[in-house]
C-alpha positions as CSV (number, residue, x, y, z in Angstrom):
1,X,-61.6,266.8,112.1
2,X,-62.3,264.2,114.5
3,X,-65.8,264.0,113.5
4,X,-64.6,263.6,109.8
5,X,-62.4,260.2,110.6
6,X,-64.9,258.6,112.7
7,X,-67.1,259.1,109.9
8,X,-64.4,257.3,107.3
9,X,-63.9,255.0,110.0
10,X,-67.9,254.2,110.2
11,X,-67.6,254.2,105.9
12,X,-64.3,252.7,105.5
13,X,-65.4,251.0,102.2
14,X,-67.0,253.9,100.2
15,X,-63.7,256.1,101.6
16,X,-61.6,253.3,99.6
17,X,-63.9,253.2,96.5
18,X,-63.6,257.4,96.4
19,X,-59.6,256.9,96.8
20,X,-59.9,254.1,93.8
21,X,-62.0,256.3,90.9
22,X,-60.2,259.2,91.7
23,X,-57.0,257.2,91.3
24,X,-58.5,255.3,88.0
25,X,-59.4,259.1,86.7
26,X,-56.1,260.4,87.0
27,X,-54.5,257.6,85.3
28,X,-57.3,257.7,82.1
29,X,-56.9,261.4,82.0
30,X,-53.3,261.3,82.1
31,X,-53.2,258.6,79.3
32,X,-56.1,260.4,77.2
33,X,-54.6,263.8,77.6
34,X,-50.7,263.1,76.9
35,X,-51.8,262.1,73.3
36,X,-53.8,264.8,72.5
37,X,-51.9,267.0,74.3
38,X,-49.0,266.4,71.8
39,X,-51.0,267.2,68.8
40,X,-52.1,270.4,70.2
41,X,-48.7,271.2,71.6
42,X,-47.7,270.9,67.5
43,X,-50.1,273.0,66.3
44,X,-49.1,275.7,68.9
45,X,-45.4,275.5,68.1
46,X,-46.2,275.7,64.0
47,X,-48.4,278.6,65.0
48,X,-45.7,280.4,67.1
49,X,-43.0,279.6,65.0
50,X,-44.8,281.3,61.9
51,X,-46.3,284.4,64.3
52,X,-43.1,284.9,65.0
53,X,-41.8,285.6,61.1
54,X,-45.2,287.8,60.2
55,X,-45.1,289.8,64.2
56,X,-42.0,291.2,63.2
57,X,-42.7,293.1,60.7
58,X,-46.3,293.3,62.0
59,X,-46.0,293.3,65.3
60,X,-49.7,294.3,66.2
61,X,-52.9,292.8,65.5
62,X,-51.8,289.1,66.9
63,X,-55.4,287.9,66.9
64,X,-56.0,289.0,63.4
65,X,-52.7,287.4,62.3
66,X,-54.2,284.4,63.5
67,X,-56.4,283.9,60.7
68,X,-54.1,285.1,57.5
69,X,-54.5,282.7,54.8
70,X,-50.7,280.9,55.8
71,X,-52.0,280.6,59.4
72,X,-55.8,280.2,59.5
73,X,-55.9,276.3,58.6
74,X,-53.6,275.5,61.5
75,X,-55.7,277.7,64.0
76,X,-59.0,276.0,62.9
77,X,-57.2,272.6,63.4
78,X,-56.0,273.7,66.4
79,X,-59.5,275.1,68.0
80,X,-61.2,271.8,66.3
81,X,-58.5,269.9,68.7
82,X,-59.3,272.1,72.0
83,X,-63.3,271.5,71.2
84,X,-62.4,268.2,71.5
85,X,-60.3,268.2,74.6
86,X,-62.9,270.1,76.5
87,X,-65.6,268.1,75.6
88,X,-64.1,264.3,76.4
89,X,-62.9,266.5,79.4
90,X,-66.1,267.2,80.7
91,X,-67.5,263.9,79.9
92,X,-64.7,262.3,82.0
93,X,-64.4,264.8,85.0
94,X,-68.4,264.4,85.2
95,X,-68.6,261.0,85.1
96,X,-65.7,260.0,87.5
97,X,-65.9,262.7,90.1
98,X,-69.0,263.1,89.8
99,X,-68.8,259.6,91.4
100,X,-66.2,260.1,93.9
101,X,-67.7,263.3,95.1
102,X,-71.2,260.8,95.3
103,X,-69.1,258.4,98.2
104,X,-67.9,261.2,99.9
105,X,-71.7,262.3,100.2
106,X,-72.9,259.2,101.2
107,X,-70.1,259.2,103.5
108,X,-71.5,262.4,105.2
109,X,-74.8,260.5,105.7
110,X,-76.7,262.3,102.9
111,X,-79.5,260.9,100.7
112,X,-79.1,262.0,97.2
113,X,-79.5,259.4,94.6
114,X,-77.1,258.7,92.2
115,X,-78.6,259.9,89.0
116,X,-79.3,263.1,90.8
117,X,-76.3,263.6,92.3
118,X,-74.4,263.5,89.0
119,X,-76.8,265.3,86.6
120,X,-76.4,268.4,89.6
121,X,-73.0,267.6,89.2
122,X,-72.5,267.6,85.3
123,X,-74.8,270.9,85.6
124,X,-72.9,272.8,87.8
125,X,-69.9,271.7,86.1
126,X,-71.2,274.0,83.1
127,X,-69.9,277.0,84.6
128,X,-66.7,275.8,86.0
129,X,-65.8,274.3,82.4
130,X,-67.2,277.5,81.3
131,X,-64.9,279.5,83.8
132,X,-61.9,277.1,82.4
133,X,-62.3,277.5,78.7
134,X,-62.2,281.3,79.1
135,X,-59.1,280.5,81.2
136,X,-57.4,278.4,78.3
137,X,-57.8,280.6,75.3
138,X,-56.7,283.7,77.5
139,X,-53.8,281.4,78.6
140,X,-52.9,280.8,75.1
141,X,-53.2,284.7,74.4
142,X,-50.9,285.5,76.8
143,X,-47.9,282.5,76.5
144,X,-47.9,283.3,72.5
145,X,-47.6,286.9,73.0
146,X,-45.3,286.3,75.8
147,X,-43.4,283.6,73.4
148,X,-43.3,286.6,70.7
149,X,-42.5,289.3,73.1
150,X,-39.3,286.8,74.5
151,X,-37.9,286.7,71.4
152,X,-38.0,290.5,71.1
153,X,-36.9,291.7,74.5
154,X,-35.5,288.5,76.5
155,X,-36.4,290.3,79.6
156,X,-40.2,290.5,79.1
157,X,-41.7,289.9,82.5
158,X,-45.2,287.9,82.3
159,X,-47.3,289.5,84.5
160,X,-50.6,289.2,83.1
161,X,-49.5,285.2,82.9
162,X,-49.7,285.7,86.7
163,X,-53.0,287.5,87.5
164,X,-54.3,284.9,85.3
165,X,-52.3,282.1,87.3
166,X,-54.1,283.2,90.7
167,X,-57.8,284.3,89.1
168,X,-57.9,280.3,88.1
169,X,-56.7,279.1,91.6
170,X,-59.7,281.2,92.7
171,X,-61.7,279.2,90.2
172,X,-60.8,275.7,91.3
173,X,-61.4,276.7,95.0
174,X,-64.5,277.8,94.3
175,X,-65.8,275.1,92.3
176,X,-64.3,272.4,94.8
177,X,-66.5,274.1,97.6
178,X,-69.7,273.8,94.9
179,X,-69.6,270.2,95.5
180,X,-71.0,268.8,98.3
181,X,-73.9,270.9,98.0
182,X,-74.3,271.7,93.8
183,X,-74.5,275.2,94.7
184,X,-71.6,277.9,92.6
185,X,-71.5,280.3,96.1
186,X,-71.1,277.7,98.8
187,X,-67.3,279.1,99.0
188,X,-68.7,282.6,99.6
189,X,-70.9,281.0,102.0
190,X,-68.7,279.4,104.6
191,X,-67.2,281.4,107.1
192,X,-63.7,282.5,106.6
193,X,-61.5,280.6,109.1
194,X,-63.5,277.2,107.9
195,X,-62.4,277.8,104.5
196,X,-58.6,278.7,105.4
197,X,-58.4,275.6,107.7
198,X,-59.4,273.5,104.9
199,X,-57.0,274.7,102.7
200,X,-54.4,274.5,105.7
201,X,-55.6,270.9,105.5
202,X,-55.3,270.4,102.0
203,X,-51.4,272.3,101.4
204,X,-49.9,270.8,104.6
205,X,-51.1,267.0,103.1
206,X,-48.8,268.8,100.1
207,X,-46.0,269.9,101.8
208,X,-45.7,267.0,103.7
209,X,-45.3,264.4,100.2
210,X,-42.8,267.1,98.6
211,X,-40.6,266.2,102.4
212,X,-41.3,263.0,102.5
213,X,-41.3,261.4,98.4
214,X,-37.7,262.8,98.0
215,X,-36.3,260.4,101.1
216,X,-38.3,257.8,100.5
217,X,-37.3,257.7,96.5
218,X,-33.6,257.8,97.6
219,X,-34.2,254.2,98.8
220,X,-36.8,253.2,96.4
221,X,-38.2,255.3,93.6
222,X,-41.3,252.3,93.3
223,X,-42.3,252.6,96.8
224,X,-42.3,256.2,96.6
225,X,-44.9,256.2,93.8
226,X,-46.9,253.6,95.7
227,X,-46.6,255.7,98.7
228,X,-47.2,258.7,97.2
229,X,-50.2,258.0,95.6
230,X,-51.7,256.4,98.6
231,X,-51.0,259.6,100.6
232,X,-52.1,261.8,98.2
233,X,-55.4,260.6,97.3
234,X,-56.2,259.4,100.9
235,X,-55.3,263.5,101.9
236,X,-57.7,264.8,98.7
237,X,-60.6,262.5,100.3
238,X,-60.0,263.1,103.8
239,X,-60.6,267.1,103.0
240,X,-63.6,266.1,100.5
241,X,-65.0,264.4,103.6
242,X,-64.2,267.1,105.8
243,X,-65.5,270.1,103.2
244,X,-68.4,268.2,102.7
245,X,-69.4,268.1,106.4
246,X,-68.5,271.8,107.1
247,X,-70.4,273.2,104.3
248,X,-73.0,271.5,104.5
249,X,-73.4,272.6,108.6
250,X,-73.5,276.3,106.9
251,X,-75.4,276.3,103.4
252,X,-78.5,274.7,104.8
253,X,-81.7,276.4,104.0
């Protein structure tokens, strides 16, 4: 870790720039995906709402109900909205991280040029957004048929809800090691107690904004955003910097 600082210390100005895209993604994406997030939470509730009527005198076949003559022009409407979402998704996430996760490189002293870095990026990317749309529709799978199976038994437990939960934790982990090096296995390449430090890294900068937002907020609810943010994105590059120097030590051919 020590190593890691004096190197943002050395790069102090590409460390800000990281910090600033990262922050000016978050803020597009937020923006970009409220809106269309609202047309697609629509859909969903219509869809639900009228599952619910046909399920319960039908209540198998959930995926063939799906497409019955009442249903089937708000599911296409509904897919034709998610196609959408993922792709401007991509586009974004490719384009700005690919960016950010371009300083932190540089950062780490290595030579890749621009252009380079962010068509590796974009492609590796197509197996994470892969790995995510599968996650998504089986997400939606599951919440409707837990939706259906709450109104039937108000006790339904959603386990598969869970698995799901922790197989797409797994998911992002692994794609955030894939990084610094464009490589899908660089997770399954560092040693063990490198990965879990990181991570220690990454949920004690967590832990440690849940504690300290609520205080500050009591005083000033502004300041806490400001601080916040600043703390947040300043942890998020200081483990880029730190994953990118450790996995590169051990994924070099």
């Amino acid at each position: 870790m020590i190593e890691t600082l004096k190197l943002i210390r050395k790069n102090l100005l590409l460390f800000i720039t990281a910090i600033v895209v990262d922050v000016t993604f978050f803020i597009a994406y937020g923006f970009y995906t409220a809106k269309i997030g609202e047309k697609i939470t629509a859909y969903a509730t219509l869809i639900i709402n009228k599952l619910s009527i046909i399920m319960a005198e039908q209540p198998t076949g959930l995926l063939k109900h799906l497409f019955d003559a009442e249903i089937k022009p708000l599911t296409i409407n509904l897919g034709l909205l998610v196609i959408i979402f993922f792709a401007t998704t991509y586009i974004l996430y490719c384009i700005f991280q690919g960016t950010s996760w371009w300083f932190i490189t540089k950062i780490n002293e290595k030579k890749d040029r621009y252009h380079n870095y962010l068509l590796g990026f974009a492609r590796i990317n197509l197996i994470w957004m892969a790995g995510y749309i599968i996650y998504k529709i089986l997400d939606v799978i599951i919440s409707v048929r837990y939706a259906l199976m709450q109104k039937i038994a108000e006790n339904a437990t959603n386990t598969g809800g869970k698995i799901l939960f922790a197989a797409a934790l797994l998911l992002g982990i692994t794609a955030f090691f894939s990084y610094p090096t464009l490589k899908p296995g660089t997770l399954f390449r560092t040693p063990l107690k490198t990965s879990i430090l990181i991570l220690i890294i990454g949920v004690a900068f967590y832990i440690a904004i849940q504690l300290m937002l609520p205080q500050i907020n009591k005083i000033n609810a502004q300041a806490a955003l400001i601080i916040g943010t600043i703390i947040l994105f300043t942890g998020i590059n200081l483990v880029k910097v730190y994953t990118t120097r450790a996995t590169n030590v051990h994924t070099r051919t």
